[in-house]
C-alpha positions as CSV (number, residue, x, y, z in Angstrom):
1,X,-14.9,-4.3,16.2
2,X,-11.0,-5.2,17.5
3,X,-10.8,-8.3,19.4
4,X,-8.0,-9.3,22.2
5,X,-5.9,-11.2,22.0
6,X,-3.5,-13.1,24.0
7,X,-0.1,-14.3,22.5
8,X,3.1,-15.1,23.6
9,X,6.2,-14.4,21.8
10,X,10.1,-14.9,23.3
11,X,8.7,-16.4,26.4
12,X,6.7,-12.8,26.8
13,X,2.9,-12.6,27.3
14,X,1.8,-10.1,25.1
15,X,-2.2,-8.4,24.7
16,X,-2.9,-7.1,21.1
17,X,-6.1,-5.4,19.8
18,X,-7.2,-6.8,16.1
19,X,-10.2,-6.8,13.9
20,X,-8.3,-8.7,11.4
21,X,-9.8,-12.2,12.7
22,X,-8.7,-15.1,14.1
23,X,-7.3,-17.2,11.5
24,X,-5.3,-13.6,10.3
25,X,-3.9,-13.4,13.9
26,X,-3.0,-16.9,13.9
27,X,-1.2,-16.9,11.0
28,X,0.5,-13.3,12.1
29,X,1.6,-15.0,15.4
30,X,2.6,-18.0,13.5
31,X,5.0,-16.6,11.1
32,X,6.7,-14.1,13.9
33,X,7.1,-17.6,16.0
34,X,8.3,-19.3,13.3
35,X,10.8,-16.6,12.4
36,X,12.0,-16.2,15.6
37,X,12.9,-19.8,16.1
38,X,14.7,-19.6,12.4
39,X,17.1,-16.6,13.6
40,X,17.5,-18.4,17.2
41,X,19.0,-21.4,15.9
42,X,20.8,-19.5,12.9
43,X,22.3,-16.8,16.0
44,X,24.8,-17.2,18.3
45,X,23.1,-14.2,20.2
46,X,20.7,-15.5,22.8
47,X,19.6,-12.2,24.2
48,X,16.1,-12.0,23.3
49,X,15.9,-8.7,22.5
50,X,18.9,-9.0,19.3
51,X,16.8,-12.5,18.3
52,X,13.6,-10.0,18.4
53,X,15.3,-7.0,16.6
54,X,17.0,-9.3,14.2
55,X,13.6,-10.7,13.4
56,X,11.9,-7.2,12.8
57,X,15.5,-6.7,10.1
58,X,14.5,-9.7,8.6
59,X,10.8,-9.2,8.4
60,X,10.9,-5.2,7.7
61,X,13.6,-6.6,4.2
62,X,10.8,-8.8,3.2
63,X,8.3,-6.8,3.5
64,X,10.4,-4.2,1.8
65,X,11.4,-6.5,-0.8
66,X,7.6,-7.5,-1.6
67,X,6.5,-3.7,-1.4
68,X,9.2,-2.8,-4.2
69,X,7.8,-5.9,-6.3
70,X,4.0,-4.7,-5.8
71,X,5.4,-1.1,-6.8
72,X,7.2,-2.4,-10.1
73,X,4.2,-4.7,-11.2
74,X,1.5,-2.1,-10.6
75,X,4.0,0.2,-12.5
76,X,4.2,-2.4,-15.6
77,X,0.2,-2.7,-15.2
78,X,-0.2,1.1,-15.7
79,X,1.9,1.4,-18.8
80,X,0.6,-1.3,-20.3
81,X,-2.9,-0.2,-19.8
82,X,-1.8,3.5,-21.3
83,X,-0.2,1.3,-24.2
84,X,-3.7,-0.4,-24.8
85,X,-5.7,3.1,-24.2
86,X,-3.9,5.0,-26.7
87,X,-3.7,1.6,-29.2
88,X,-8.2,1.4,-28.9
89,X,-8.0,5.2,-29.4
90,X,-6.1,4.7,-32.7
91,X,-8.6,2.1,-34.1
92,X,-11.6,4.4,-33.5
């Protein structure tokens, strides 16, 4: 069952539905916070809504960046597990 929630991000009150938990939210809210703050100081811009698209950039190329890791290792895993199929298969 989704919960409420009520956060605040960029000085803007914001309600969001979840059934991730609290903790998971917390942590979600954290690291948006967090790198918000990062690419305020970093920025000369001060408009909120270039710190907030600058933070979805930076937060869409990590999540990128770990997608196309998860997509190479799950990759290796498969061949490797063909490579150890066909290997049993040829000691039978």
């Amino acid at each position: 069952m989704k919960k409420r929630y009520e956060i605040r991000i960029l000085g803007q009150e914001l309600t969001v539905l979840s059934d991730s938990g609290d903790e998971h939210v917390a942590k979600v809210v954290k690291y948006v916070t967090d790198t918000v703050e990062e690419i305020g100081r970093s920025s000369s811009r001060t408009n909120n809504l270039s710190v907030a698209i600058l933070t979805a950039l930076n937060i869409a190329d990590e999540y990128m960046k770990v997608k196309s890791f998860e997509e190479n290792i799950c990759s290796q895993l498969e061949t490797r597990s063909e490579k150890l199929i066909h290997l049993i298969d040829g000691v039978r």
